[in-house]
N, C-alpha and C positions, 0 to 999 in steps of 0.2 A: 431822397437817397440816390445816391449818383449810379449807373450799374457795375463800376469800381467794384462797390461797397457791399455789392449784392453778392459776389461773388464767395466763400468761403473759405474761411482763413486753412492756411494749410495744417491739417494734421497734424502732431508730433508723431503719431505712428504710421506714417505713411513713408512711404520711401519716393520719396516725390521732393525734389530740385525745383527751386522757381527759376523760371528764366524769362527773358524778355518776350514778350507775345503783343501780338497786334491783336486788337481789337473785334472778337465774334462778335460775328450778325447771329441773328437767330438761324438763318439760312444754312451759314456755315456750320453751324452746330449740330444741324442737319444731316448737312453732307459728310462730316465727320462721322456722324454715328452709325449712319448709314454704313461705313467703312469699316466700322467696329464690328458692327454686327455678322462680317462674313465670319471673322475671324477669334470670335471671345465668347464667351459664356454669356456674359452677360444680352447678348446678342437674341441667346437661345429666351432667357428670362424676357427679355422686352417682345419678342415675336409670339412669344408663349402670353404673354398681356394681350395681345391682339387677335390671337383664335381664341382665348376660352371668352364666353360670354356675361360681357360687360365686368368684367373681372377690374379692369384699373377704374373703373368710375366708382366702384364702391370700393376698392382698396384690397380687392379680391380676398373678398371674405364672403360673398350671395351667398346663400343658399339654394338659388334656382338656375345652377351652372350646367354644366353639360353633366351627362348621365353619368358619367367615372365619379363623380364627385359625391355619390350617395354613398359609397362606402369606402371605408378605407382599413389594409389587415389591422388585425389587431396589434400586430410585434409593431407598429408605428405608434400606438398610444403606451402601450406597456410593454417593449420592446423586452424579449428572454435575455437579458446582458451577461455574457459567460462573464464569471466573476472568479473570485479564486476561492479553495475549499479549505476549510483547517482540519487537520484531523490531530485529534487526541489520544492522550494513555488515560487509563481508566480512574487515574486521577484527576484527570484533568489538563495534563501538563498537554504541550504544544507538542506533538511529536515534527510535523513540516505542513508548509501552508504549499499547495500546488494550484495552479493555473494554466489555462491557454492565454485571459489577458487574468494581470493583474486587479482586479476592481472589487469593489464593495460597492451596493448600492446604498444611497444612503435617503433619506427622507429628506423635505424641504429644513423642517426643525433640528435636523441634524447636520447641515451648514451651517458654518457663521456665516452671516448678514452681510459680512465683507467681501467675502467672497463673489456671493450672489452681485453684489451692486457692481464688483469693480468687472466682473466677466460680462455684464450686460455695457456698463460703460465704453470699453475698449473697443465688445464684437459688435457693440450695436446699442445704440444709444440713444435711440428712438424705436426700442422693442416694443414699449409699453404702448406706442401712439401709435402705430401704424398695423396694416391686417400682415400678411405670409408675404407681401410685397413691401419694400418703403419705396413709392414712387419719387420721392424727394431724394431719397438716397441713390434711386436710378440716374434721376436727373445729374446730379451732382459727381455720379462716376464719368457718364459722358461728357459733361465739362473739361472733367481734369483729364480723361483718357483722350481726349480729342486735341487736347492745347499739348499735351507730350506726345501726339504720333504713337501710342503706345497702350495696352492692357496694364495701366500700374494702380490702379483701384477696381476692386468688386462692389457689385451691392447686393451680397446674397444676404438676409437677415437670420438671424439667429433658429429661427424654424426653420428656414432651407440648409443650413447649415446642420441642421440636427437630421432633418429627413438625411439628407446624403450619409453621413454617418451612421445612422440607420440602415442604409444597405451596403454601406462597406461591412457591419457587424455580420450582420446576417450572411452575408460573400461567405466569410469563418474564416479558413487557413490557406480557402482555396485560391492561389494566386490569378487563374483564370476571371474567376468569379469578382475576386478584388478587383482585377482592371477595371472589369465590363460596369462596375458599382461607379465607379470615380472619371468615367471615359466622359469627358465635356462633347455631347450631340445634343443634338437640339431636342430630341425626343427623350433625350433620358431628364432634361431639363425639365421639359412640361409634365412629364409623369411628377417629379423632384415638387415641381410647385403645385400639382394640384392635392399632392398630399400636403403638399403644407397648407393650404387650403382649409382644407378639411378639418386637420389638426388645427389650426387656429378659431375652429366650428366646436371642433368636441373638445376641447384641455383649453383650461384657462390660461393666462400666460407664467402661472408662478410653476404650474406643471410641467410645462414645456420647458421652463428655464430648471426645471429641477432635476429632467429629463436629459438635457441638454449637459450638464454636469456633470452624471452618473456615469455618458455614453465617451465625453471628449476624451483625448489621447494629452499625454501632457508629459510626453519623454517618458526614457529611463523604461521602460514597461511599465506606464504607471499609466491605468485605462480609468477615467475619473476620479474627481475631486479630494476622496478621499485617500485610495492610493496614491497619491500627487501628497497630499500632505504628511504623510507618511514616508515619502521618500525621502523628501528635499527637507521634509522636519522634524520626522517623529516625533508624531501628533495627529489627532483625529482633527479632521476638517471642521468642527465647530469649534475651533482651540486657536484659529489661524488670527493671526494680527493684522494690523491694515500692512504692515510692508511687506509680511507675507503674503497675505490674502492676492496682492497687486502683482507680487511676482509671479506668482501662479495663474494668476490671468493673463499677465503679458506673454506665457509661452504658449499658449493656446494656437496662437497667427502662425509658429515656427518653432517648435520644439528645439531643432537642431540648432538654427540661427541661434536661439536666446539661451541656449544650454548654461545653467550656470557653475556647475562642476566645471564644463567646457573653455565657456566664454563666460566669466563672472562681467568684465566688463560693458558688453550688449546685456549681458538678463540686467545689469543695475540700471542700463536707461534706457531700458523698456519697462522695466517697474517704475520708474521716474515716469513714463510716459503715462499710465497707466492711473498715477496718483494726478498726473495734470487733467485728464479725462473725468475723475471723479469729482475734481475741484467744479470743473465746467458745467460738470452736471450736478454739480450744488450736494455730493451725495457725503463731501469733507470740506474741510475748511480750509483755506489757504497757508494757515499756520500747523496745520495736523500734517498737511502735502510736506509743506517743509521738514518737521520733525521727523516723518518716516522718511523720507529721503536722504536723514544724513543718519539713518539706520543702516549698519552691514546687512549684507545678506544674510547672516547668521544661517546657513545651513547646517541641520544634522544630519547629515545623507544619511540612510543607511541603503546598499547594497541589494538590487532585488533577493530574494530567496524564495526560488521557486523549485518542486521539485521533492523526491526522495533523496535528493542526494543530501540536500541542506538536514538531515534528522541529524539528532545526537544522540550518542551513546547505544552507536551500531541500531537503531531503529531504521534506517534505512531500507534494509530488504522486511520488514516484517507492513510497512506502509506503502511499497508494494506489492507486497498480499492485499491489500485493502484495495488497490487500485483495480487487482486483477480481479476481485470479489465484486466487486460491482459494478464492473464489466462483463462478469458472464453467470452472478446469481441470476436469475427469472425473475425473485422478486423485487430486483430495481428494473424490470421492462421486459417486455415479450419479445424485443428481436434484441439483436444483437446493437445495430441501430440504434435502439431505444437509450439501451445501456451505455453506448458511446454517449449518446447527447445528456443523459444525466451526467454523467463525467465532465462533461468536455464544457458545459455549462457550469457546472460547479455552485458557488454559493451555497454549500454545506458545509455544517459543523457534525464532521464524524468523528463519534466517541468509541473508542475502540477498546477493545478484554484488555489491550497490555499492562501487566501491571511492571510500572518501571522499575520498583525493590527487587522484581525478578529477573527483568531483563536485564537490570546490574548485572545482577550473580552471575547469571548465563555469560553475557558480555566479559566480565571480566574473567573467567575461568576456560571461556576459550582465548582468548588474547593470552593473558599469562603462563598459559599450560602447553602453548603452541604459537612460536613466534611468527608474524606476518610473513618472513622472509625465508620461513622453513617449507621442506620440498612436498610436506603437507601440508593442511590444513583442516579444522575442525569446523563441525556444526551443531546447533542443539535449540531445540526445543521443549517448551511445558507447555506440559494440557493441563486444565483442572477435571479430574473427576467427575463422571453426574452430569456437566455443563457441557464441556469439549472446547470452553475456553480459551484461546492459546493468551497465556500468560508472558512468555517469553520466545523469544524469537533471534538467534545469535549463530554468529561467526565469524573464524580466525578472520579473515579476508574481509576488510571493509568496502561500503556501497561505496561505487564510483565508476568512472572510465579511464581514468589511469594506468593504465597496465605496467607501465615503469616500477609502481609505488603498490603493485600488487590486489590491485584494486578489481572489483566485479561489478556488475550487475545479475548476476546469476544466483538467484536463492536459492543454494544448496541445503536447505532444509524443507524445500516443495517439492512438489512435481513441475515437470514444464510449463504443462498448460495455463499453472498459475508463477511462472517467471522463474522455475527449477529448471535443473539439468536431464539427463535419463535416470536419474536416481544411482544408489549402488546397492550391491552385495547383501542383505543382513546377514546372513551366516544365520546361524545357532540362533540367534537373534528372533528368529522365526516357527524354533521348535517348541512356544506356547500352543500355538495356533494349532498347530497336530493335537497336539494332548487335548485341548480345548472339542476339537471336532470328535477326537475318540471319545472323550466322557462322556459328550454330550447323544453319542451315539453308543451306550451302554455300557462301554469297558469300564471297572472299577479300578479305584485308585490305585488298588493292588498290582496293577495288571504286570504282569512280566512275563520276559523274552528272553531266549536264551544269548544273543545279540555278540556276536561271535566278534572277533578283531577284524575282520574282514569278510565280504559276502558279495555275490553276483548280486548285479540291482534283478528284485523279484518280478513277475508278472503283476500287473496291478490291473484294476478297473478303474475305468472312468467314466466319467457323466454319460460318453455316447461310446464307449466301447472298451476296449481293453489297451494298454498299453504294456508292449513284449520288449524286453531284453534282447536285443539283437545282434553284443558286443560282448557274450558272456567270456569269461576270461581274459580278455583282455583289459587293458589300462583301463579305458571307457566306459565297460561293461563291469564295474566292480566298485564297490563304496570299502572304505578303509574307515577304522577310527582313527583319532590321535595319536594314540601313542598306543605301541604295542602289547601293553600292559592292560588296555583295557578289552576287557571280553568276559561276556555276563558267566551268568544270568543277572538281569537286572531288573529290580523295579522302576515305576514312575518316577520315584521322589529319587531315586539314587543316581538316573540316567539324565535327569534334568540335573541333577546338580554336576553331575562329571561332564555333563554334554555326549550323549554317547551318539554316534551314529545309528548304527546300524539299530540300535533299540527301536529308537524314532522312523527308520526305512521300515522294520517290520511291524510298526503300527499303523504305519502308512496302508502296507499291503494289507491290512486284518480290514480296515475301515473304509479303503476304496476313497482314491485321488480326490473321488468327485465330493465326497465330505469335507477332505483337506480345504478344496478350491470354494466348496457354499461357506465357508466359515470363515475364510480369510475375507469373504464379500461382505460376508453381516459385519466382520472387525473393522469395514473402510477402506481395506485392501482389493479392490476391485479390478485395477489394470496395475501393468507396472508403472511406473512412474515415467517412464514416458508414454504412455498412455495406449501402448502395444496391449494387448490382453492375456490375462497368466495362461500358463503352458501347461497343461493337465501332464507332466513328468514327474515321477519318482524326487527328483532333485529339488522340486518345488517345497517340500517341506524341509529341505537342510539352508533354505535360503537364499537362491542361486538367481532369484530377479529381482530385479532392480525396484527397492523401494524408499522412501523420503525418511530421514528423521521425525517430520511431523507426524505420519502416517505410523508408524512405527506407534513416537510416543502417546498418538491416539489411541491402539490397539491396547496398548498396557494401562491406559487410564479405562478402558473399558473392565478391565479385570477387575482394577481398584473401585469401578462401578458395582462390582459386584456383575456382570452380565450387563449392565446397560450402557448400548452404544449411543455416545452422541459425535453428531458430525461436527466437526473441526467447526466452532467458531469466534469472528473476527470483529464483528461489531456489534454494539451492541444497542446501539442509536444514534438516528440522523435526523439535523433539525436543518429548514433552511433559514437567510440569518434575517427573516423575518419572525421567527421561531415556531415554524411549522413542521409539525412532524412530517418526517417521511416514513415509508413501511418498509421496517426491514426483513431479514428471515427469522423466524424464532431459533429457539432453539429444538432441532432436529434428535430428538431420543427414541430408542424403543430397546427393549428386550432381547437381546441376540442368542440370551444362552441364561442356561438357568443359575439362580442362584449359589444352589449348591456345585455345580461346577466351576461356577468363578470361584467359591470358596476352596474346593482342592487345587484350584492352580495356582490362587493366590497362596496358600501353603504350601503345594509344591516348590512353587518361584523365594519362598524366606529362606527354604532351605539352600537356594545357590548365593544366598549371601551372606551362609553363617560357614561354621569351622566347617572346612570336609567341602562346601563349594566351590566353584572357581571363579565368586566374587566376594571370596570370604573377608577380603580387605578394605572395601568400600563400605565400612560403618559412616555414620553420618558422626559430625560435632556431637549431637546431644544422644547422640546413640537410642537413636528412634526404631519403630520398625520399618525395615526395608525389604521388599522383592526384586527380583530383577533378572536378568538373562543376559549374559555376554557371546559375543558374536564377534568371528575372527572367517574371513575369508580364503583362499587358495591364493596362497605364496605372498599373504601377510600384506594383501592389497588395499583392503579396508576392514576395520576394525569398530566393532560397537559394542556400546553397553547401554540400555533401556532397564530403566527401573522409577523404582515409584513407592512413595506412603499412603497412606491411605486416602488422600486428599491433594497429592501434586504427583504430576508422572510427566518424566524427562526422559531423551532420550536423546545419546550421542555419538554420530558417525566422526569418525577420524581416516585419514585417507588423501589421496588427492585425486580430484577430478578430472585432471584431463591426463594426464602422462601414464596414473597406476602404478605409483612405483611401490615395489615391495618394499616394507618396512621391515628391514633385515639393517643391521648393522648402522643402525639410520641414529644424527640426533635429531629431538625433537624439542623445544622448547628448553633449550639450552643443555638436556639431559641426555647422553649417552643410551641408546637400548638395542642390544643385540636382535632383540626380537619383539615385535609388539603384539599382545595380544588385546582381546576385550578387556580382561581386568585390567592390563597394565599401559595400555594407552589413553583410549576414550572411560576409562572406571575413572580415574584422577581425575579426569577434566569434571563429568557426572558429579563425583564425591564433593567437590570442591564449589562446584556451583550449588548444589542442592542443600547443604551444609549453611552455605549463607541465605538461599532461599526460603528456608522454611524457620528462618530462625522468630517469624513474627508470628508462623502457623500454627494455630492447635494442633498436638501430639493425636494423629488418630490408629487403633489400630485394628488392622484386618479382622474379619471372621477366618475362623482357622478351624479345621477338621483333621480329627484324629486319624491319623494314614498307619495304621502298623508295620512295621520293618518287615520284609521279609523272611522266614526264617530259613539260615541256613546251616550246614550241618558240616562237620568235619568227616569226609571218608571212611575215616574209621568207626565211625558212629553205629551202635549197635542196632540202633529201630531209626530208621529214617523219618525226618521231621522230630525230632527232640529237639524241644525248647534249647536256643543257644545257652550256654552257662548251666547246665543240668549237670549233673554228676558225670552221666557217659560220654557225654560231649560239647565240644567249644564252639559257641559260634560266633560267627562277625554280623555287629549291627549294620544294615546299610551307610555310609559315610551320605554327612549334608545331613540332616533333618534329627530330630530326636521322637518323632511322632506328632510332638503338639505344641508347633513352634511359635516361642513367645508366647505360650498361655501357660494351661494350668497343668500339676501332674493330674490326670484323671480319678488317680485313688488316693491321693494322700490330699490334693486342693493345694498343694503347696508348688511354688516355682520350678520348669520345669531344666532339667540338666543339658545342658548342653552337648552332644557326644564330638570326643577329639580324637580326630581318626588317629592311629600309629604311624601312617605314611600319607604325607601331604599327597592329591590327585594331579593331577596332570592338569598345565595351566588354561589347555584351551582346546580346543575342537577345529576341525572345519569351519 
């Protein structure tokens, strides 16, 4: 054989020109490489042959090499490959798939065979024959870089190739760290090779080629094989055809170069390259080369989708709740650190509480009831009862960055620190939580105040001291009710249903702030919502800090617990997609408050949403039982209604976030409203979502305790305290409640009456 002949034939994948050349000596070839070497990688690889010991005479695979060679990290045989997460509704459905890289790791059996052959054919086609070195392919680079004056072939093999990939991974986002991974020195080289060394010692070669799959880049965001067929074909990677299989190989050398979205015509003859490769190495047949070569591309791109933003059906901000959950629960990791790199790693299937029949309802009852383009905006949540579940999770304002199109990132139905705003107002919204802390600190259901239309805010106690009125008489120093008409005496059941103020200030003062403030912490109300800590003030129980829809419709699913709090939760298991569990939080319950006092507030609260309350219009479709409390702010800023059945509690702020604009004279969702209150703004949105929400649920209802009306007397009344309706004198039932709401009459067992005041109440409060 002539040394012509010896020489090898040019590559189809090489970018290499033949041109006229005289004839190398061995000498020459020499002196050429020699030249090469100041300036190429390859350089680093052959001088790196020459310090580790006897490394090219065995094909640098020894086991008795220099002392670095005894070990090597673990991330280089089973490298952590941030891959991407799916998280679910508790159906199962896809809510969005988010990633740092795109990938899926997939097992050797979970590639097709084509794949593997034609990426080993292309990158290296003497993987299987040679050790972390092909000397013959070093040989072979210096030939041809020698005869062009030029670096225009490598000989790094598919294990070097993998090791460097392997520290570009690990680098992660950090561009610094990426350089220093990819920087061609001679020292980063021989580190480069004696891990692949090593790795050619411990993983056989179907591992490292398996390895080598999971980790390549292959455009588009698509970080291995599997993502790669998915992109360009929607299809899992054991599904890939040979002319597939070959295109996906040939963009391995140059992603951007062989783009085929891009450049359809380079990806089709570099897949033709790729199929002549696999002829040569006998792995197809020369008539199979042909038949997939006059195959189209046939791509079914689809589109990366990465991210919260890609969810449907307004799930967007509730799947980052989940993001922000396991980010800063403990029990996905003890630093902060920890909880990033579970994230950021990903490779989990999170199934999460949403239940989508809900988050419809939710969804489409603030879209409908509040158009995106109006100067407010609505938000709403459901907890399940007993659990703290959140079942739905909605708002006017769809996820995105958009601002044009009216679009957020901002979950106005959290707090900040899990991706909310400072929260707002509840109003009235809040005066559970008083009554809540007075029963549970002796006052009886009965209890009444004489609760005047207007009053100096009183002296009060607080946890460390006393809290003084220091503005008596004036604006500041003085609580007003609603409307002029109201002024007691009033009971419980009658002041919750009219919303009175001052009843609720002077419950305040009987029971001491610092009661108010332990009770709103056992309900999950712990700081305000942005995460400042409540303000031991008189004003704290008419609802003057800032707190979340969630939190809110947690506190009334407590009720609906009967007493039992549990903490807001979001997931409800994580597998990784090997299918290993991970540990998530349970569910977080305990006892805040007793039985029988959830049961008079749960019957206090029916009566503000029967005749005589001020949510007497928010019946449900199937005319279920309902509780609930509406909440109206100073100068009609933000507006809520929270209520709940015995087994779903919702809860809806209406308002806008950043400007505060009074809802006076305002439309909203196509409708005209001089005025908005709780019932008549966020009760619709509530009524309307809850109405379709529970339409799959069992009818559950409340425990309910008999609360007796007050009795009161007409002035002229002969003996003070005569039964109302006596011969001597008339009296008036308290409006809102009938005693024993939605149950029994106590003496007869038969249904009880419903009482209908003579003059409708007044539509709202502070």
């Amino acid at each position: 054989m002539s040394p012509k002949s010896r020489i090898p034939a040019p590559d189809p994948g090489d970018t290499w020109v033949p041109r006229p050349r005289r004839r190398q000596t061995p000498l020459g070839i020499l002196r050429h490489a020699a030249t090469f070497l100041g300036s190429s990688v390859l350089g680093g690889v052959l001088l790196a042959g020459l310090i580790l010991p006897g490394a090219g005479a065995v094909g640098l695979g020894a086991k008795n090499g220099a002392e670095g060679f005894e070990s090597i990290p673990d991330d280089f045989k089973t490298p952590p490959l941030t891959q991407a997460t799916q998280i679910y509704d508790a159906e199962g459905g896809l809510i969005a798939k988010v990633y740092e890289r795109d990938r899926t790791v997939l097992t050797a059996e979970q590639m097709s065979p084509l794949i593997r052959k034609a990426q080993v054919d292309i990158e290296d086609a003497r993987f299987y024959e040679h050790g972390a070195v092909d000397l013959k392919g070093v040989l072979r680079a210096i030939t041809k870089n020698a005869e062009s004056g030029a670096a225009v072939q490598g000989a790094s093999t598919l294990t070097q190739q993998y090791v460097k990939n392997v520290n570009v991974e690990m680098a992660g986002d950090d561009p610094v760290a990426v350089h220093e991974a990819q920087r061609k020195t001679l020292g980063r080289k021989i580190q480069e090779l004696r891990y692949a060394i090593k790795l050619e010692e411990d993983l056989s070669k179907e591992q490292i080629l398996t390895n080598y799959l999971n980790i390549t880049f292959y455009g588009h965001q698509a970080y291995g094989i599997q993502a790669a067929s998915q992109r360009y074909f929607s299809k899992d990677a054991k599904d890939l055809t040979l002319p597939e299989a070959a295109m996906l190989a040939g963009l391995v050398q140059n992603p951007s170069q062989y783009d085929p979205k891009l450049h359809p015509v380079a990806a089709q003859k570099r897949r033709d390259t790729v199929l002549d490769k696999m002829v040569e190495n006998k792995h197809i047949t020369a008539e199979q080369a042909k038949e997939a070569k006059a195959t189209p591309l046939g791509l079914n791109y689809r589109d990366p989708q990465n991210g919260c933003i890609t969810a449907q059906a307004g799930m967007g901000f509730f799947c980052d709740y989940v993001r922000h959950v396991v980010k800063q629960d403990p029990a996905f990791g003890k630093s902060a650190a920890e909880r990033k790199k579970l994230w950021d790693t990903g490779g989990l299937n999170i199934y999460t509480t949403l239940d989508p029949e809900k988050q419809a309802a939710a969804q489409n009852a603030v879209s409908t009831k509040v158009y995106v383009t109006d100067p407010v905006s609505a938000a709403m949540t459901m907890v399940e009862p007993g659990t703290g579940k959140i079942l739905a999770m909605a708002q006017t304002r769809p996820y995105g960055l958009a601002k044009e199109k009216n679009q957020t990132v901002v979950n106005l139905n959290v707090d900040a620190a899990m991706g909310g705003g400072i929260g707002f107002q509840p109003g009235s919204n809040f005066k559970p939580i008083v009554a809540a802390a007075a029963l549970e600190a002796g006052l009886p259901p009965t209890q009444q105040y004489d609760s005047p239309n207007r009053m100096d805010w009183p002296t009060m106690k607080t946890c460390d001291g006393t809290w003084k009125n220091l503005s008596k008489g004036k604006k500041d120093g003085v609580i007003p009710n609603e409307s002029p008409s109201e002024k007691g005496p009033y009971a419980l059941k009658q002041a919750m249903a009219l919303s009175v103020n001052t009843y609720f200030v002077q419950m305040e003062q009987e029971i001491g702030l610092c009661a108010v403030k332990q009770m709103a912490n056992k309900l999950g109300v712990t700081a305000k919502a942005s995460g400042d800590p409540l303000q031991e003030v008189p004003a704290l129980g008419l609802g003057t800090q800032e707190v979340s829809p969630l939190t809110m419709a947690n506190v009334y699913a407590t009720f609906a617990a009967r007493g039992d709090y549990c903490a807001p939760l979001a997931i409800n298991r994580i597998t990784t997609v090997d299918g290993k569990d991970v540990p998530v939080p349970p569910a977080r319950c305990n006892q805040v408050m007793s039985t029988d006092t959830a049961d008079v507030v749960n019957s206090v609260l029916l009566g503000v949403t029967e005749k005589g309350g001020t949510a007497r219009d928010l019946r449900l479709d199937d005319d279920r039982q309902i509780a609930g409390k509406t909440g109206t702010t100073d100068e009609k800023k933000s507006a809520w209604f929270t209520g709940y059945t015995g087994n779903l509690s919702g809860s809806v702020w209406l308002g806008s976030p950043g400007t505060k604009v009074p809802m006076r004279n305002i439309r909203i969702g196509g409708q005209y409203q001089a005025e908005v209150f709780g019932a008549t703004g966020p009760g619709p949105i509530w009524q309307k979502a809850m109405s379709d929400a529970v339409r799959t649920v069992p009818d559950k209802e409340f425990t309910t305790v008999y609360i007796p009306d007050p009795v009161r007397h007409d002035p002229g009344c002969a003996t003070p305290g005569t039964p109302p309706g006596s011969a001597t004198c008339t009296g008036t039932p308290s409006p809102g409640t009938t005693g024993r709401p939605r149950g029994t009459n106590p003496t007869t067992g038969g249904p009880t009456t419903r009482y209908t005041p003579t003059t409708p109440p007044d539509p709202e409060d502070q």
